[in-house]
N, C-alpha and C positions, 0 to 999 in steps of 0.2 A: 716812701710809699709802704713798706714792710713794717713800718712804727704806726702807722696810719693802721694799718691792714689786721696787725697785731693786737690794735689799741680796741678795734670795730669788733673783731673775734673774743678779748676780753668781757667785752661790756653784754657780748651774746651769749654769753656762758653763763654772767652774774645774773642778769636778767632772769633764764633758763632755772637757775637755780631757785631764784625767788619764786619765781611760777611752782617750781616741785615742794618750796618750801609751805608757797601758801596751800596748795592742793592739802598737805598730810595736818595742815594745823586745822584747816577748812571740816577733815574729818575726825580730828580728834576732837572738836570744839561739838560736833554731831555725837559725839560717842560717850566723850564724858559729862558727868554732871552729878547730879542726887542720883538716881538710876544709871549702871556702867552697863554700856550696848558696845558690844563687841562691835573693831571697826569693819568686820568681816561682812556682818548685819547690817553695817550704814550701808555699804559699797552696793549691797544687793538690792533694798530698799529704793536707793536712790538711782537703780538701772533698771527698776522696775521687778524686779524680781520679789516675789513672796518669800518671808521668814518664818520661823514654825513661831517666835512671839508675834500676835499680831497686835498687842498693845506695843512691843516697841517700835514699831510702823509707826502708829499714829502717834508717837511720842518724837519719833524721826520729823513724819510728814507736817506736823503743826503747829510742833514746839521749835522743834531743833534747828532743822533746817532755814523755817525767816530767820530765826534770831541769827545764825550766824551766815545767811548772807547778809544780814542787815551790817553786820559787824565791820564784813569786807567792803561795802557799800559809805557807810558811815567813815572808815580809816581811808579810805580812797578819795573822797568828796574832801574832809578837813586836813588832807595830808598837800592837796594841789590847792587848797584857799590858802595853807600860808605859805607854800611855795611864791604863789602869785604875789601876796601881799610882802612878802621878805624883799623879792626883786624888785616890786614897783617902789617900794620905800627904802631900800637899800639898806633895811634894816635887819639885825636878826632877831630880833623880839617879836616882830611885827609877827600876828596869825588871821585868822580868818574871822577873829571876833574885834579886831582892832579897829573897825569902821564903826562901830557900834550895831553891827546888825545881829549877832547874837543876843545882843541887849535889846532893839527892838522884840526881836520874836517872844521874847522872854516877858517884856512889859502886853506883850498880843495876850499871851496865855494869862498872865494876871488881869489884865481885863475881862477875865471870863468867869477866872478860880475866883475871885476877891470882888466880884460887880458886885458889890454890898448887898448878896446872898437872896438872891429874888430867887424864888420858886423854882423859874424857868430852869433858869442857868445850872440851880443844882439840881435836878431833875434830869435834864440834857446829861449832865457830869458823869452822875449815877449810874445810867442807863447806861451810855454809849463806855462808860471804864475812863480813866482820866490816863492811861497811858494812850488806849486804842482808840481816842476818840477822836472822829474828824471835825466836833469843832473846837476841841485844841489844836490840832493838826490846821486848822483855818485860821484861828483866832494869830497862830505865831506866824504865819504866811503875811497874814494881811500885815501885822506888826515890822517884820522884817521888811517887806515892799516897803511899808512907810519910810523908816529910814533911809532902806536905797536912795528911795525918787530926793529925798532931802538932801544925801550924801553926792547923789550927779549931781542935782541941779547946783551943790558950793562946788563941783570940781570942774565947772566950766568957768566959774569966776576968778578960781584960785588955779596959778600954774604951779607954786612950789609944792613937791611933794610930804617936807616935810610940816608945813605946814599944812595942808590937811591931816597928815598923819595926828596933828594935837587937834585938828579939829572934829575927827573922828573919834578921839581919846573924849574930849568932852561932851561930844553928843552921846555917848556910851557913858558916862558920867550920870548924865540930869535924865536918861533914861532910870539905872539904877537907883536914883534918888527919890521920881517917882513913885518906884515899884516901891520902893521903901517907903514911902510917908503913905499909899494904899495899904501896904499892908501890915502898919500901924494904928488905921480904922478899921481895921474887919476881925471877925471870928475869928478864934482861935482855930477851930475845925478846918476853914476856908486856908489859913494859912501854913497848918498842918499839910493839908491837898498840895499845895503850889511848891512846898519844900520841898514833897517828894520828886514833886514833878522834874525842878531841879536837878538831884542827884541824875539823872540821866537812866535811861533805860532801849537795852537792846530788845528787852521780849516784849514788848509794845505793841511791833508791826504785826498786824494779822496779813495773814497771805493776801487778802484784797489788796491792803495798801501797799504791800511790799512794789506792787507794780508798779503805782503811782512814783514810789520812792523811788525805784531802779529806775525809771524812764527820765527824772529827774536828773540823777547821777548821774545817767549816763551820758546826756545831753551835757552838762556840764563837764565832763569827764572829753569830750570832742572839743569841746570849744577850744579846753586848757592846751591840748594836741595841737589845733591849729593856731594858736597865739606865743607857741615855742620860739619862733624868731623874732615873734616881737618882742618877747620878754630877752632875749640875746640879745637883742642891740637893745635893750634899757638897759642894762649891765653895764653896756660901756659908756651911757652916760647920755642923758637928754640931747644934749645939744648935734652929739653922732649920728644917733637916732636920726634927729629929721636931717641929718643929712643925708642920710640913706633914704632919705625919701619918706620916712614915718610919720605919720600924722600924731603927734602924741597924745593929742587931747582926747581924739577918739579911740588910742591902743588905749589909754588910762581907764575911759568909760567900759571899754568891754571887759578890761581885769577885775576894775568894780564889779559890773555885773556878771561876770561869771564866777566870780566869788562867794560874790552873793546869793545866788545861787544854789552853789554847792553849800554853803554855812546853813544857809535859811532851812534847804530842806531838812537837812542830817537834825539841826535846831527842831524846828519844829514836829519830826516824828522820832525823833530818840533825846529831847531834849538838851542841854548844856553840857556837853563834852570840852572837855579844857585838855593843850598840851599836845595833843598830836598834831596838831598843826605846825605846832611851833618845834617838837620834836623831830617830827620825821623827815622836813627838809635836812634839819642838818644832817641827820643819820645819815639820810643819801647820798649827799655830798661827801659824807669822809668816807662810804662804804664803794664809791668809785670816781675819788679824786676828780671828781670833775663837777664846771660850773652849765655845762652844755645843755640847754632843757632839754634838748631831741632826746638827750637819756636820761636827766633827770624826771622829767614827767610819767614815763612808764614806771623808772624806779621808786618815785613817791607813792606813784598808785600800788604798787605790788607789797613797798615794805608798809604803807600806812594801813593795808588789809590786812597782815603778817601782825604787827603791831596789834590792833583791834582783837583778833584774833585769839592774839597771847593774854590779850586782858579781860578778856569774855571768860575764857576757860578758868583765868584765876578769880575772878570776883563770882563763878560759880560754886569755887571750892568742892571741887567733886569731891563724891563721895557724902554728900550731907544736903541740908535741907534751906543753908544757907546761901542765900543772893546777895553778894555785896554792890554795891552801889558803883556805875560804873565809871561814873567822873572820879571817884575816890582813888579808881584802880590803875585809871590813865595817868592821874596826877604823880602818884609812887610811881609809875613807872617810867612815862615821860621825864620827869623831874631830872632823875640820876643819867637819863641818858644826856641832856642837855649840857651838866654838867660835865661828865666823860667825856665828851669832846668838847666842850671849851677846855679843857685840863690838855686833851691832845692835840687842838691845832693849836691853841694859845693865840689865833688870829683869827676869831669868826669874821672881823670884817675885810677879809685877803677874797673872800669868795662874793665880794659885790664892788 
């Protein structure tokens, strides 16, 4: 009981930590940038209090502040879609885009950027901004849904996981093959639009939508909580599962869609984020040796905010007037961490 007792007090500590750690990146990602706002200035700002800058208020209240809760938003939502997807696939490659549904959303938005350039469409683009706009933000929803509803409807026919696992691989395939033969008939301008869109972007969300997104997340962000035992007993292997009494077909359907979920949104209002998904499980895993959801789930969502967070602040490059791209910044950074612990455990598949 005192190993138990010990093990529960540890994991309340690292936890604790993470919360203090995201808190001070949460305000440094507010403070720095092209303009340096003393974190003295966010802290009061954001407790309502008046600053003698009153431009750096408004640079707080409608720049700073979405973009980096979207940050924590976005590394929370992608850090629990490939948790999900690594367990249900016992894989460790598997993330949140391995169903093809970041590739739908992705083929929704070029249906919009590249619809062979009618009026409307670039009109609509124009006006409403091609990161803030809701009918990109619709256009990758309804794309994303698509695949979903295709992705259940094969996972009631099909029981092996690994084999859906390639049948996701190739739905996400002829999605991208698509987008590619569209956007080898269209304008250069048009394809110019869609590239950017790609690279990914935190400053997108306007405070309207922020809501939409967090109510999103956060919905997803429960479900993941409540499906912690299911994903423990798939761990130990299908066939236990239902002996425990699991329905598997319908725990499978709800991983999907809560995945889904969480991929589509983060896709569709901050575009193709790669790497965290796939990163931040394992980090969690080696940063508290355990396979356990009840703490990996809190853990994913704290370090894939932490994560996000760290990569906001460098692809802003404070101090200067440069925005790097923010799928660029994940990839450098995700990348070496992936590798780092495969070098340390030397057994990513000891934890499925």
């Amino acid at each position: 009981m005192n190993a138990i007792t010990q093990g529960k007090r540890l994991r309340a500590k690292s936890l604790t930590l993470l919360g203090l750690m995201l808190i001070v990146l949460f305000l440094l990602d507010i403070g720095l940038g092209s303009v340096r706002i003393p974190v003295s200035d966010v802290i009061k700002t954001l407790l309502g209090q008046q600053i003698d800058n009153s431009g750096w208020q408004g640079i707080i209240l409608k720049i700073r502040l979405p973009r980096a809760v979207t940050a924590i938003l976005a590394g929370a939502a992608l850090s629990l879609g490939g948790l999900q997807m690594q367990t249900l696939f016992r894989n460790p490659l598997a993330g949140p885009s391995v169903l093809g549904i970041t590739a739908g959303a992705s083929l929704g938005v070029a249906a919009v950027m590249l619809a062979a350039g009618t009026v409307t469409t670039t009109f609509s683009i124009r006006e409403l901004g091609v990161d803030g706009s809701w009918l990109i933000i619709i256009a990758s929803t309804l794309g994303a849904a698509t695949v979903l509803m295709l992705i259940l409807g094969i996972s009631f026919k099909i029981r092996d996981n690994v084999v859906m696992l390639i049948v996701g691989l190739m739905v996400a395939n002829i999605t991208i093959a698509v987008v590619s033969i569209w956007q080898f008939f269209s304008d250069p301008e048009q394809i110019q639009e869609y590239i950017l869109w790609t690279f990914g972007s935190l400053g997108g969300v306007t405070n309207e939508q922020l809501g939409a997104l967090a109510i999103i997340v956060l919905t997803g962000v429960i479900l993941t909580f409540f499906l912690s035992k299911t994903l423990n007993a798939l761990l130990l292997g299908e066939d236990y599962a239902q002996s425990m009494g699991l329905n598997v077909k319908w725990a499978r359907v709800a991983i999907i869609a809560t995945t889904s979920i969480l991929a589509g949104a983060i896709t569709g209002f901050c575009g193709p984020i790669g790497f965290v998904g796939i990163a931040v499980p394992h980090l969690s895993r080696s940063f508290l040796n355990t396979s356990d959801h009840r703490t990996l789930v809190p853990t994913c969502t704290l370090v894939g905010g932490i994560l996000m967070l760290v990569c906001d602040i460098i692809s802003q490059v404070p101090g200067s007037q440069t925005v790097l791209p923010i799928n660029a910044i994940t990839a450098l950074i995700g990348s070496p961490i992936v590798i780092w612990i495969i070098v340390k455990r030397k057994n990513l598949k000891a934890s499925f």
